[in-house]
C-alpha positions in Angstrom: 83.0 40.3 -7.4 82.3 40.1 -4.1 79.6 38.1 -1.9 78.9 38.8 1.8 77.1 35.8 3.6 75.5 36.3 6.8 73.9 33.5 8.9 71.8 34.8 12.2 70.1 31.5 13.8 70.9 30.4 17.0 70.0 26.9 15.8 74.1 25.9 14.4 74.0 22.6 12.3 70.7 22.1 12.9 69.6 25.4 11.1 67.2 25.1 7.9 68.1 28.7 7.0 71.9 28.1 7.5 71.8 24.9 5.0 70.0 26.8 2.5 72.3 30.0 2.5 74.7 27.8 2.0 73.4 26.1 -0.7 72.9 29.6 -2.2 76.0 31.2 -1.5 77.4 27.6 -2.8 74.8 28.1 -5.7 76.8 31.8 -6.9 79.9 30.8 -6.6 79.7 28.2 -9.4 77.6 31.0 -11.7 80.9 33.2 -10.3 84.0 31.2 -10.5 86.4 34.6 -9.5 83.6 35.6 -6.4 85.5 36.5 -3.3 82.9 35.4 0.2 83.3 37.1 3.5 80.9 35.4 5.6 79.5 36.8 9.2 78.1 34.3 11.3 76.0 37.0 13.6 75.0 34.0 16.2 78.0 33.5 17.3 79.7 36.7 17.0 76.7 39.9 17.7 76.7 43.3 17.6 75.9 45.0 21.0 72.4 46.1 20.6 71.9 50.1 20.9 72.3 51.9 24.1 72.4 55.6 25.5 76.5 55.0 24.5 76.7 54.2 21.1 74.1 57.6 20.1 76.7 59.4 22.5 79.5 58.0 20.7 78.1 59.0 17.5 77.3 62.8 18.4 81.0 63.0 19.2 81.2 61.9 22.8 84.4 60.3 24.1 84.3 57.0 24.1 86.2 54.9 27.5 84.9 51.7 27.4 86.6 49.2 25.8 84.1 47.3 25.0 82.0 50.0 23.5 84.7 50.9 21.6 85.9 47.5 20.0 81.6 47.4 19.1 81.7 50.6 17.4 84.7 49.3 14.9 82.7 45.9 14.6 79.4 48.4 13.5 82.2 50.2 11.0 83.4 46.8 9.2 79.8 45.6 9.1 79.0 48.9 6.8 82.4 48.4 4.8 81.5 44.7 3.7 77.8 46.0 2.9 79.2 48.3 0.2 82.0 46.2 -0.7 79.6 43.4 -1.8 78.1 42.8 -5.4 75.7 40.3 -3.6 74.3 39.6 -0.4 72.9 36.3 1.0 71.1 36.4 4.5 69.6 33.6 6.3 67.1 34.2 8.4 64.8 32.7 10.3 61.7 33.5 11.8 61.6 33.3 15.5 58.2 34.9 17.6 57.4 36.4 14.2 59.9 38.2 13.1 63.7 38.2 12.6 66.5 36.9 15.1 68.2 40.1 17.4 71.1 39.2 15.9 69.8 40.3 12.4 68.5 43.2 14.3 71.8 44.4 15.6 73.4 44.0 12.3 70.5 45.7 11.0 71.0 48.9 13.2 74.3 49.0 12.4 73.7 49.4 8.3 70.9 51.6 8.5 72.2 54.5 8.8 71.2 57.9 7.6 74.2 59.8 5.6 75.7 56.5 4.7 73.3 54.1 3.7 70.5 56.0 2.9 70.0 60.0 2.8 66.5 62.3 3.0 66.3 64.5 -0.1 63.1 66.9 -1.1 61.4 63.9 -2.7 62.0 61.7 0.9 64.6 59.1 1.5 66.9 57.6 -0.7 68.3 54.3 -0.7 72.3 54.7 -1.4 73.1 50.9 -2.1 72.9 50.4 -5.6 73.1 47.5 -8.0 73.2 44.6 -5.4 71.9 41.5 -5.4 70.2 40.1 -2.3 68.9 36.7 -1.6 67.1 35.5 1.7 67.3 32.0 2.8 63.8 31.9 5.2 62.8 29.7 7.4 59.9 29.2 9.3 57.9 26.6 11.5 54.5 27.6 10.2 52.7 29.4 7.3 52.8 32.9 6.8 52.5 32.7 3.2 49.6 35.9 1.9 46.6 34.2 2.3 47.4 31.7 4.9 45.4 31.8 8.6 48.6 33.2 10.1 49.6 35.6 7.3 49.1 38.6 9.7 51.3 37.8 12.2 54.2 37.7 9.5 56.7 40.3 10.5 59.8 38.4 9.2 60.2 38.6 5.4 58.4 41.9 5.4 60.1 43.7 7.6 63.5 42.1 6.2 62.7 43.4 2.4 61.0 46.4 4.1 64.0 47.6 5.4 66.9 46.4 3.3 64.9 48.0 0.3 65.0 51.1 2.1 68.7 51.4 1.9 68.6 50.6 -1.6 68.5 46.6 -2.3 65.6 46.0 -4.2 67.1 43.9 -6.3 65.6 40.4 -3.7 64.9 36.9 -4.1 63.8 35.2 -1.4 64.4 31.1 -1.0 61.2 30.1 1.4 61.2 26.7 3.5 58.0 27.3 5.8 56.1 24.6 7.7 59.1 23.1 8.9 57.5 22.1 12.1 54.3 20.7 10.6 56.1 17.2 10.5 58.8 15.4 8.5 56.9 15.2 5.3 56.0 18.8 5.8 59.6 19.9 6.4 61.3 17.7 3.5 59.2 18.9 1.1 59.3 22.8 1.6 63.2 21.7 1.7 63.1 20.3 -1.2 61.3 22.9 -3.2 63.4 25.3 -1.8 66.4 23.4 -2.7 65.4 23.1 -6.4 64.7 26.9 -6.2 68.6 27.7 -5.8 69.6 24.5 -7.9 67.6 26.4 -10.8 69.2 30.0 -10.2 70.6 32.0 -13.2 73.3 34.5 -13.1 
């Protein structure tokens, strides 16, 4: 088996969603003894977000830049772990609302008609199948449905949103919100989401 593990905030040791995909990537491995990782730390290693270059690269265009070049074979691998993995683990945070443009790079990168997902007569077709994807979110509020700030929450939506659309519907999502609502605030959504790995079943 095989487990890809991507991390995308900015925030290093200090990250809540970094401890907790971890702790779930941590969580797998002793449900899968034989699990191979491959981990991508997008923070400190990003995609170049899309340009006028990379859609002319893509329609057949020569490509002279270097750098353009070496960003195009980093999009490439990105796909080839994606469909190399059994499971995915993600952590990401919420920052203004939605997801880090790290995650949105990567993102760009993996959505990609012909490969990832194809339009048939019935609509679009998600081409990842039988995956597992967990998402380690964090967030400094509440955006929980039914909370005062539940419609400015354009983080966990749009993540499942979109990954579901290539074909991973198979998601559980590890939520530590309220993190900036005070130490007792932030240990406690830490701990529950900590006992929400710890109780994990293969």
């Amino acid at each position: 088996m095989q487990l890809l593990h991507i991390d995308s905030s900015v925030l290093g040791t200090h990250s809540a969603s970094r401890a907790l995909s971890a702790e779930i990537v941590a969580r797998q491995v002793a449900l899968h003894p034989d699990i191979q990782v491959t981990y991508r730390d997008l923070a400190a290693d990003a995609a170049l977000h899309l340009s006028p270059a990379h859609l002319a690269a893509w329609q057949g265009g020569p490509v002279q830049d270097s750098v353009l070049g070496l960003d195009l074979a980093k999009g490439g691998v990105y796909l080839e772990e994606l469909f190399a993995a059994d499971i995915i683990a993600i952590g990401a945070p919420m920052y203004n609302f939605s997801i880090p443009s790290q995650l949105k790079a990567w993102i760009d990168r993996v959505v990609v008609a012909g490969k990832t997902f194809r339009y048939g007569a019935n609509g679009a077709e998600g081409l990842l199948k039988n995956k597992k994807l967990f998402i380690a979110s964090s967030r400094g509020s509440v955006y929980a449905p039914g909370s005062p700030a539940a419609a400015l929450e354009h983080h966990e939506s749009y993540l499942t949103g979109v990954l579901s659309f290539i074909g991973l519907t198979d998601v559980t999502i590890v939520r530590a919100e309220g993190l900036a609502l005070g130490t007792e605030a932030k240990e406690a959504a830490m701990l529950k989401a900590r006992e929400n790995i710890a109780a994990m079943a293969a």
